[in-house]
Backbone bond lengths (Angstrom), bond angles and torsions (degrees), N, CA, C in turn:
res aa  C-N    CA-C-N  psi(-1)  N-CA   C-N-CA  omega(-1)  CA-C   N-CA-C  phi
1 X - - - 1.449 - - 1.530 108.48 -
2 X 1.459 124.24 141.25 1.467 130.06 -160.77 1.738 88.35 -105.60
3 X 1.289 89.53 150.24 1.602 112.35 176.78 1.453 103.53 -61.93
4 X 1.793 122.87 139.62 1.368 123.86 -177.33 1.779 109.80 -66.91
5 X 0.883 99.73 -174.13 2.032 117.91 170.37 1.439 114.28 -136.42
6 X 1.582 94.54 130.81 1.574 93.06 -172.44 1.421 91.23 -129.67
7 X 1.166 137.43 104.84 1.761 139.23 161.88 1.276 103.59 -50.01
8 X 1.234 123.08 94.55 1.851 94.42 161.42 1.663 107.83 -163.41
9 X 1.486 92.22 43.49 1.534 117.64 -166.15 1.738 85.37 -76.88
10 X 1.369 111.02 168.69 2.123 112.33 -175.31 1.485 116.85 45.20
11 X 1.330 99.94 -1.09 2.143 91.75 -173.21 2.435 91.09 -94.76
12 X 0.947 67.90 168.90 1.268 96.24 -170.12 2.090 119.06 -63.22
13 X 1.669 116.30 102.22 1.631 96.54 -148.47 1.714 87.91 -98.60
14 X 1.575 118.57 115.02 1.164 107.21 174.70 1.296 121.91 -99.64
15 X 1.656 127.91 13.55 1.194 131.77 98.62 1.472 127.56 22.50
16 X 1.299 109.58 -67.05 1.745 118.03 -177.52 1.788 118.08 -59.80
17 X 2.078 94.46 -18.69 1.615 98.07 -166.62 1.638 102.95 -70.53
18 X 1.344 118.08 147.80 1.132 116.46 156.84 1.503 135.14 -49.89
19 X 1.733 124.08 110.15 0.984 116.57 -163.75 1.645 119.43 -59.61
20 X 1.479 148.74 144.77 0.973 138.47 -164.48 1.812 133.07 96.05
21 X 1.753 82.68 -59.44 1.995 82.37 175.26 1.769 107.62 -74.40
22 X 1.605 115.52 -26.17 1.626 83.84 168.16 1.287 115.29 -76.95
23 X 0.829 136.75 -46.91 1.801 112.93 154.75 0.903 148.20 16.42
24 X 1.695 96.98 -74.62 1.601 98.80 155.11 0.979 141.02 -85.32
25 X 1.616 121.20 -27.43 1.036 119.51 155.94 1.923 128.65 -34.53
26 X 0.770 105.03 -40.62 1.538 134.08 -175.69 1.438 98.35 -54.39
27 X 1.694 110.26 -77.07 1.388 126.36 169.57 1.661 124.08 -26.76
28 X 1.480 103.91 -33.57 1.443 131.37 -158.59 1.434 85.45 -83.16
29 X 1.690 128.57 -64.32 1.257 139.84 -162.07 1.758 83.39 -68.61
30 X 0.665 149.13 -71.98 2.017 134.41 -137.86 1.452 104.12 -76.77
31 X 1.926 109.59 -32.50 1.557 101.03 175.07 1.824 113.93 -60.19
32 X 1.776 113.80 -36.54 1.160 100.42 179.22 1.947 111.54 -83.90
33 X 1.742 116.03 -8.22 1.408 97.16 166.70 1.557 91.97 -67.07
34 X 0.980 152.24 -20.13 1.797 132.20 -144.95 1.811 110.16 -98.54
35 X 1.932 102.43 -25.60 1.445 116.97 -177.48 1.915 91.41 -94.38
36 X 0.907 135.05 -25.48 1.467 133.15 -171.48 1.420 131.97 -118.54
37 X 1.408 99.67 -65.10 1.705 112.95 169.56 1.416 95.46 143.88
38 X 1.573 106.46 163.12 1.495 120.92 -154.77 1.799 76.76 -83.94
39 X 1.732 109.12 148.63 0.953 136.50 159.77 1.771 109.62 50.21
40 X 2.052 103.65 37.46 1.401 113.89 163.69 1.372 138.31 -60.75
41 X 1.898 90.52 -28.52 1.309 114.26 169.07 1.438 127.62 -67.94
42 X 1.437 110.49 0.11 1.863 102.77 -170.89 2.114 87.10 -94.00
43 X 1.615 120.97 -10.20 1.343 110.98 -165.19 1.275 98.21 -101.00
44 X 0.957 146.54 -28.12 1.660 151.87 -166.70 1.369 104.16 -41.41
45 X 1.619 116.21 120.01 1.199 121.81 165.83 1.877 127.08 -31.81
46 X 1.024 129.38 126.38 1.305 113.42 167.94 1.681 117.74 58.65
47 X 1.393 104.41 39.24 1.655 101.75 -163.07 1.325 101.23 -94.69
48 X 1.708 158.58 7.57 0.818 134.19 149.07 2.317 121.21 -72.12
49 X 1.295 100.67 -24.95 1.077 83.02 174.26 1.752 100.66 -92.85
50 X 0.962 138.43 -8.06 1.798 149.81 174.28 1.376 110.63 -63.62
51 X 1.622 115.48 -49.26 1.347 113.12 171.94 1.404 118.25 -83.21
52 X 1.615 115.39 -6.98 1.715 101.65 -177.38 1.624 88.81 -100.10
53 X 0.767 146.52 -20.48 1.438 143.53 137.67 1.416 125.80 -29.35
54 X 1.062 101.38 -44.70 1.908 109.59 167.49 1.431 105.17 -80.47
55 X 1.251 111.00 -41.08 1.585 96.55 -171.81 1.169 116.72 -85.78
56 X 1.455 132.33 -7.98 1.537 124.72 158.82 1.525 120.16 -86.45
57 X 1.710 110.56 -1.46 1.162 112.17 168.20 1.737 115.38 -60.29
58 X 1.412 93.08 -64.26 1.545 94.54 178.93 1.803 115.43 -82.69
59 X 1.266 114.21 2.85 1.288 89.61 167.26 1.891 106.53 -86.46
60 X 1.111 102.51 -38.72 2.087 103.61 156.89 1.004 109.87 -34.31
61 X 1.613 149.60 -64.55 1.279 155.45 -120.18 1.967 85.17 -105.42
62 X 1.821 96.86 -55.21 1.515 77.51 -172.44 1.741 125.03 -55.64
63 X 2.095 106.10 -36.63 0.951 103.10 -167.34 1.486 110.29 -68.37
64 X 1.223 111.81 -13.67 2.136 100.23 -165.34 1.423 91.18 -85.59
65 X 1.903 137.85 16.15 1.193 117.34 -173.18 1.299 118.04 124.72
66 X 1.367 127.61 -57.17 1.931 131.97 176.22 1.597 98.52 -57.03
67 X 1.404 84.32 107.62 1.970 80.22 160.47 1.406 103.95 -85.06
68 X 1.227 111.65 -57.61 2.071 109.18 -178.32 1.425 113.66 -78.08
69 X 1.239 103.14 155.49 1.386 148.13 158.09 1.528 95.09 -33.34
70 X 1.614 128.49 127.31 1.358 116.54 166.35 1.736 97.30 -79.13
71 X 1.077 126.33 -35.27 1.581 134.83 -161.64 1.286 103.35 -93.83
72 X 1.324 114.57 -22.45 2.195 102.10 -171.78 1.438 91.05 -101.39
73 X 1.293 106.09 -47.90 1.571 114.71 -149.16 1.434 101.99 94.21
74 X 0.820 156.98 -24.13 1.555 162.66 142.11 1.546 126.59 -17.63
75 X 1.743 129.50 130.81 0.934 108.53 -149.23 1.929 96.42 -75.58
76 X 1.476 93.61 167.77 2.191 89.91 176.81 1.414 120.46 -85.20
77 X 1.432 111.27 16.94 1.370 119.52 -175.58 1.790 92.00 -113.46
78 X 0.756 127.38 -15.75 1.364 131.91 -178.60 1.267 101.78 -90.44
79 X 2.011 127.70 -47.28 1.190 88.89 164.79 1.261 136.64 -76.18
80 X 1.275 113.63 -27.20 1.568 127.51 145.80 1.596 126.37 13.03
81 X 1.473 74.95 -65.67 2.084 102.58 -176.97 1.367 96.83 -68.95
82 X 1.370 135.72 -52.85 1.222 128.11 -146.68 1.727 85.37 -102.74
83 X 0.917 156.46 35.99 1.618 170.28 130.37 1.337 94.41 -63.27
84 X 1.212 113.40 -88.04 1.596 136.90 175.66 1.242 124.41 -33.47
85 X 1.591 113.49 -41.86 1.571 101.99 170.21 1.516 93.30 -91.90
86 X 1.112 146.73 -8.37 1.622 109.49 171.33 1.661 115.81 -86.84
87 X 1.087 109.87 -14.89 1.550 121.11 158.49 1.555 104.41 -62.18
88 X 1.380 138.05 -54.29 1.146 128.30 172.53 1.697 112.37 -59.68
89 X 1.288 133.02 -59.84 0.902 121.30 144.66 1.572 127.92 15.80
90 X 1.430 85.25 -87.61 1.988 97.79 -171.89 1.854 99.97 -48.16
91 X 1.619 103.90 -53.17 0.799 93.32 -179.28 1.899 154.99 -47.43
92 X 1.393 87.66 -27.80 1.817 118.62 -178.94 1.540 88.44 -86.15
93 X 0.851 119.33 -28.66 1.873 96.67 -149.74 1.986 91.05 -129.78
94 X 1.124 113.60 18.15 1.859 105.84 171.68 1.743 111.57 85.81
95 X 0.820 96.37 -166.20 1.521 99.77 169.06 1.366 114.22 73.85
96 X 2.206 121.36 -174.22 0.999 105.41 163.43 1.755 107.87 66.55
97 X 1.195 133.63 41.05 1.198 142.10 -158.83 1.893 91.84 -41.08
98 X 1.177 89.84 122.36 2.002 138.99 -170.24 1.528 88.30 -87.40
């Protein structure tokens, strides 16, 4: 029997992500679909300067020491991440007055 073929040379290896932190990150996103609604965050008033505001909250909190979330239990780099991609977000797709 001959060895299979897999084309998937230039596609995208998400493989490379660290196993675990998308995880939480993830976790982070469904607790706020579950307190708000799925994809509440693309309407939020003023959310590019709101989310970089959130996201230096907990990256502060993590650096002076809090790894978790007092409110998720979740680590603060996870929400961090998910700060960051909706800031990237705004960015790719407009919005979020730039």
């Amino acid at each position: 029997m001959s060895a299979g073929q897999k084309f998937d040379s230039g596609k995208r290896r998400w493989s490379l992500l660290p196993a675990g932190s998308v995880e939480e990150a993830v976790d982070v996103l469904e607790i706020g679909a579950a307190k708000y609604s799925e994809d509440n965050w693309q309407r939020v008033p003023n959310p590019r300067t709101r989310y970089y505001n959130a996201l230096m909250r907990h990256i502060n909190a993590w650096w002076t020491g809090e790894q978790k979330d007092p409110e998720t239990g979740k680590h603060h780099l996870a929400h961090a991440i998910c700060c960051a991609m909706f800031l990237i977000w705004f960015d790719i797709n407009g919005g979020g007055n730039a």
